[in-house]
VEXVOSE-210957 format. One line per field, with one value per residue (C-alpha): residue number from 1; x, y, z. Coordinates in nm, 3 decimals, decimal comma, always signed. Layout:
BEGIN
num <- [NUM	...] $
u <- [X	...] $
v <- [Y	...] $
w <- [Z	...] $
***
This chain:
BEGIN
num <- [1	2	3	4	5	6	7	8	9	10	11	12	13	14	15	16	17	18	19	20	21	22	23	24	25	26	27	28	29	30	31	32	33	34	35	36	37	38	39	40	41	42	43	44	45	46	47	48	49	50	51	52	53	54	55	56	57	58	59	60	61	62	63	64	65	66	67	68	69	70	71	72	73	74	75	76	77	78	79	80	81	82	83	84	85	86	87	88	89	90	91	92	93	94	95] $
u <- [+3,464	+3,554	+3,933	+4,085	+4,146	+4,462	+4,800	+4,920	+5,311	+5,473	+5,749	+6,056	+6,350	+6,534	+6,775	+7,109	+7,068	+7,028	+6,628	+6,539	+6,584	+6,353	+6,135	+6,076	+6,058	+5,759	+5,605	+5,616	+5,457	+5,188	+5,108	+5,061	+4,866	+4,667	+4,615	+4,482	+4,278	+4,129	+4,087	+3,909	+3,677	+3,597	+3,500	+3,285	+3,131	+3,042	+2,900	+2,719	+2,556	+2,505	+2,270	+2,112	+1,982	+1,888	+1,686	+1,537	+1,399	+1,246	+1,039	+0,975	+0,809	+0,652	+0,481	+0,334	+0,193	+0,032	-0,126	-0,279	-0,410	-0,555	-0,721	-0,845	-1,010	-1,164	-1,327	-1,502	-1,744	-1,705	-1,919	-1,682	-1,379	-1,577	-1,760	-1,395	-1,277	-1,534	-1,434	-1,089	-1,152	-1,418	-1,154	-0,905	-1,071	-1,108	-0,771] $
v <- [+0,757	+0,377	+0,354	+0,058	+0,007	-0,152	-0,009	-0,038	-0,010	-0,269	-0,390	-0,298	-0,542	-0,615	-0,443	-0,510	-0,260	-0,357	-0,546	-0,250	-0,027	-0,234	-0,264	+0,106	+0,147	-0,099	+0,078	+0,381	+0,224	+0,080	+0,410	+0,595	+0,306	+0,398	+0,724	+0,687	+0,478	+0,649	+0,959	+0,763	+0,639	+0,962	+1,092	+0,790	+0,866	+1,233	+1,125	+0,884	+1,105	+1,366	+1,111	+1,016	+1,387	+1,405	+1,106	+1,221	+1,561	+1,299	+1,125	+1,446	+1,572	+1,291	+1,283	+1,597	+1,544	+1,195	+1,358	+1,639	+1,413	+1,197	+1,528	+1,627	+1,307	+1,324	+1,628	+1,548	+1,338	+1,004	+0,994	+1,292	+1,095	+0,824	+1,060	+1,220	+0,873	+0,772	+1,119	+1,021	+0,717	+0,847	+1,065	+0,832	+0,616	+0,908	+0,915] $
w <- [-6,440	-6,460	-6,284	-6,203	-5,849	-5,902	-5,976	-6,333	-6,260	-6,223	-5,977	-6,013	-6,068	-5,812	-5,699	-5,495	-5,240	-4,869	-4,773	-4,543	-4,857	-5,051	-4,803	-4,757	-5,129	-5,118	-4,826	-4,965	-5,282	-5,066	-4,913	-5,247	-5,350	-5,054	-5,130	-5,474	-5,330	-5,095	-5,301	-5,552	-5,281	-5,120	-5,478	-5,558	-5,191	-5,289	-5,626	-5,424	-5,204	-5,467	-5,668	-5,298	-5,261	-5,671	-5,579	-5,288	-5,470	-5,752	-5,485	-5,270	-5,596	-5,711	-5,377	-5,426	-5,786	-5,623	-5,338	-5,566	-5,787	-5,502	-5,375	-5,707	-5,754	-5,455	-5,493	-5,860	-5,872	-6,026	-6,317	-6,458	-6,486	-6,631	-6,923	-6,951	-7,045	-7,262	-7,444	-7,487	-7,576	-7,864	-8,006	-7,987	-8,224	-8,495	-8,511] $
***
């Protein structure tokens, strides 16, 4: 997963052919450079947005278990939760 984003070859000596030669070897260099670059970023972009919509179906369900728990302690009373507490609590301490 971890790449490095720079190239690992390394320049080749130099050579005694003409400069515009060399200069389209390094251009053509550059552009594969670019490539792998760019590839590299479009997959890190659609692992990106892959965890983005994971994420969003976390909080979309966690919503959902918060609001029904909201509603359910609305509709019992108070003095349940409070006896179901002391419970736990009482149990707890037998261990």
């Amino acid at each position: 997963m971890a790449e490095r984003a720079t190239s690992t070859r390394s320049d080749p000596a130099p050579t005694s052919s003409s400069p515009s030669h060399d200069l389209g070897e390094e251009l053509s260099r550059a552009r594969e450079e670019i490539l792998r670059l760019r590839d590299l970023l479009v997959g890190k972009d659609a692992e990106l947005g892959a965890l983005r919509g994971r994420l969003a179906e976390l909080e979309a369900g966690s919503a959902r278990l918060v609001s029904l728990a909201a509603r359910v302690r609305r509709l019992v009373p108070r003095f349940l939760f409070s006896a179901a507490v002391s419970l736990r609590k009482r149990r707890g301490r037998r261990g």
